[in-house]
PLY file of the C-alpha trace (Angstrom):
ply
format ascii 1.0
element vertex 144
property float x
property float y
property float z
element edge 143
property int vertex1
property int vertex2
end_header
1.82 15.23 -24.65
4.51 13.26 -25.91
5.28 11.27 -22.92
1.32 9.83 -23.58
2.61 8.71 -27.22
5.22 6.49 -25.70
3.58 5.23 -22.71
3.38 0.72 -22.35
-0.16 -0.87 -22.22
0.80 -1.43 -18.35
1.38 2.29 -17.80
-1.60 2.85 -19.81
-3.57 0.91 -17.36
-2.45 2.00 -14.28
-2.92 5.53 -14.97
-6.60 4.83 -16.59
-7.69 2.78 -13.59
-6.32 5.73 -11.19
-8.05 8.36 -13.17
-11.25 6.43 -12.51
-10.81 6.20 -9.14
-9.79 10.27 -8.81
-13.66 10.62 -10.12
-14.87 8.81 -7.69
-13.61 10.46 -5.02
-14.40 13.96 -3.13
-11.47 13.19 -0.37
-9.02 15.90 -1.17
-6.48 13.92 0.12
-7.17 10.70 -1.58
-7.50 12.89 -4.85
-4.15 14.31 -3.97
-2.42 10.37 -3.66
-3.73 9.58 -6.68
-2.42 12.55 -8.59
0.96 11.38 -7.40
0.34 8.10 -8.65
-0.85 9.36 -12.13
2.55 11.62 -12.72
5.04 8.33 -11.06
3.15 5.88 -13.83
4.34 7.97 -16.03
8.05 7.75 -15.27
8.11 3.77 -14.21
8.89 2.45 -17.55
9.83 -1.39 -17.04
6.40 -2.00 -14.98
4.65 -5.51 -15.72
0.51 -5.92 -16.28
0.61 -7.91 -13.52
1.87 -5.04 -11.26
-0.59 -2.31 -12.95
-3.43 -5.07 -12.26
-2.33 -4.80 -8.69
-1.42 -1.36 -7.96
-4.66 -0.33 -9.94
-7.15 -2.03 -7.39
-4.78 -0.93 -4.77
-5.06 3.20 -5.55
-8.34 2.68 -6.11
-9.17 0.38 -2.31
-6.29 2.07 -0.18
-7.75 4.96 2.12
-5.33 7.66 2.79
-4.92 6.43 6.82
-4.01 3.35 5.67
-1.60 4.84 2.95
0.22 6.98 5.90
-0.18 3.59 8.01
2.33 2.01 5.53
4.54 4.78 5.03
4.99 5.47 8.59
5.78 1.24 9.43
7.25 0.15 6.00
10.40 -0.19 7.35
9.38 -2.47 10.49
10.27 -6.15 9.91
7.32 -7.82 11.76
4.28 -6.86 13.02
2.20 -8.45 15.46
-1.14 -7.78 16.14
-1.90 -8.51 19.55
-5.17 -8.54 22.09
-2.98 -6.78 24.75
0.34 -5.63 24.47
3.38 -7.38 25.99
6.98 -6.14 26.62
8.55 -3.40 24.06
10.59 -5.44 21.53
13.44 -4.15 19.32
12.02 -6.88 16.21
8.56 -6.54 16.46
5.90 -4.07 16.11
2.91 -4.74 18.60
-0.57 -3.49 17.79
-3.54 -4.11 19.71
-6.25 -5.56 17.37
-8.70 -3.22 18.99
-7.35 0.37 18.05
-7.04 2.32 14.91
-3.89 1.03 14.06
-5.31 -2.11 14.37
-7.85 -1.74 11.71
-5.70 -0.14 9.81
-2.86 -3.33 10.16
-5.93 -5.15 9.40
-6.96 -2.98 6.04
-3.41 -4.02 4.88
-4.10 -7.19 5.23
-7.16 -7.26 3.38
-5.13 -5.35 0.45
-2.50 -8.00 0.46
0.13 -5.53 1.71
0.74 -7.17 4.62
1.33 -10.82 4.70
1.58 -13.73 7.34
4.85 -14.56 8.33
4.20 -18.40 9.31
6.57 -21.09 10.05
5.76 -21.58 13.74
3.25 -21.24 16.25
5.54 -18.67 17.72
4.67 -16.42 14.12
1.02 -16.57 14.48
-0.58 -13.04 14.33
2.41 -12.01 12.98
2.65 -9.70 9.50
5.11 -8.86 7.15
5.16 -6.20 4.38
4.95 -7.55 0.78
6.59 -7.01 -2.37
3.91 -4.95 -3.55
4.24 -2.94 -0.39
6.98 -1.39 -1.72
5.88 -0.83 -5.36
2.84 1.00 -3.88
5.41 2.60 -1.70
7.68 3.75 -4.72
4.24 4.79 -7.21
2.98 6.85 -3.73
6.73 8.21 -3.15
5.74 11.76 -3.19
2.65 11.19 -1.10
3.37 12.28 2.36
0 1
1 2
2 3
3 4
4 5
5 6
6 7
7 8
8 9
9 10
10 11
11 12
12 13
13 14
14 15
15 16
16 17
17 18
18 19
19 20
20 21
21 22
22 23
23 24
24 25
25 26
26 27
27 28
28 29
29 30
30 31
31 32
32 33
33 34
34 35
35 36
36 37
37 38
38 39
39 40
40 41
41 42
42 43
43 44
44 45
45 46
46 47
47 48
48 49
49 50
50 51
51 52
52 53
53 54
54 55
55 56
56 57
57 58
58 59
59 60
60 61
61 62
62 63
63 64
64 65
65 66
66 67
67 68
68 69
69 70
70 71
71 72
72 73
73 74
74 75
75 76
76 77
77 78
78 79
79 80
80 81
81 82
82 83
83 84
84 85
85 86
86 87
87 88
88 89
89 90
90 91
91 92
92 93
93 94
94 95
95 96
96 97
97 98
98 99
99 100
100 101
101 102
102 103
103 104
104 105
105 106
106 107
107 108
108 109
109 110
110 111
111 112
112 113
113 114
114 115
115 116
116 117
117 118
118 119
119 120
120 121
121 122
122 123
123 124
124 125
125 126
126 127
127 128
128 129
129 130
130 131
131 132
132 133
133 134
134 135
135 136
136 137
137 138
138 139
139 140
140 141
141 142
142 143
């Protein structure tokens, strides 16, 4: 009760926007993310409206493969998806467009979680994780 008194208009947000999406779900493990994201909104006290705007349409879009997608790859520096794969490599992930993982690399994409690297023609069809990767990341922390 009187962590609600003292909680910023981005907090505020975030955790209204999350309780909307927990009643429109019946996915118990969806229900279950978004609980965790309720209680960490609660204890992330220098968090900007700009972030809540974000992390708000994320909890709400994000299905709960695609949230155990990220937190099993988060720390991978590039990923690559690919029509076929090609030799292991120690600096890239490789995942064939066609599989789950694909669609789920894909989903991220579409969420803005994962970003195009660029720079050279070597780089196309290769991802990185963004900043808001990890924010989602830290609200989720306790999601696993």
């Amino acid at each position: 009760g009187e962590r609600l008194n003292e909680i910023t208009d981005s907090q505020y947000k975030l955790v209204n926007e999350t309780i909307l999406a927990l009643l429109q779900t019946a996915d118990q493990e969806k229900i279950d993310i978004l609980r965790v994201a309720i209680g960490t909104t609660l204890e992330i006290f220098d968090l900007d409206s700009q972030d809540a705007y974000f992390l708000s349409r994320l909890v709400r879009d994000i299905s709960v493969q695609e949230v155990r997608f990220l937190q099993r790859s988060f720390g991978i520096e590039k990923v690559t998806l690919v029509v076929r794969p090609a030799e292991p490599s120690d600096v890239a992930f490789e995942i064939q467009i066609d599989t789950l993982d694909g669609r789920l690399a894909a989903g991220l994409i579409s969420l803005g979680l994962l970003a195009p690297i660029g720079g050279t023609i070597d780089d196309l069809g290769t991802f990185r994780f963004t900043p808001v990767a990890a924010k989602l990341l830290t609200l989720l922390h306790s999601a696993s």
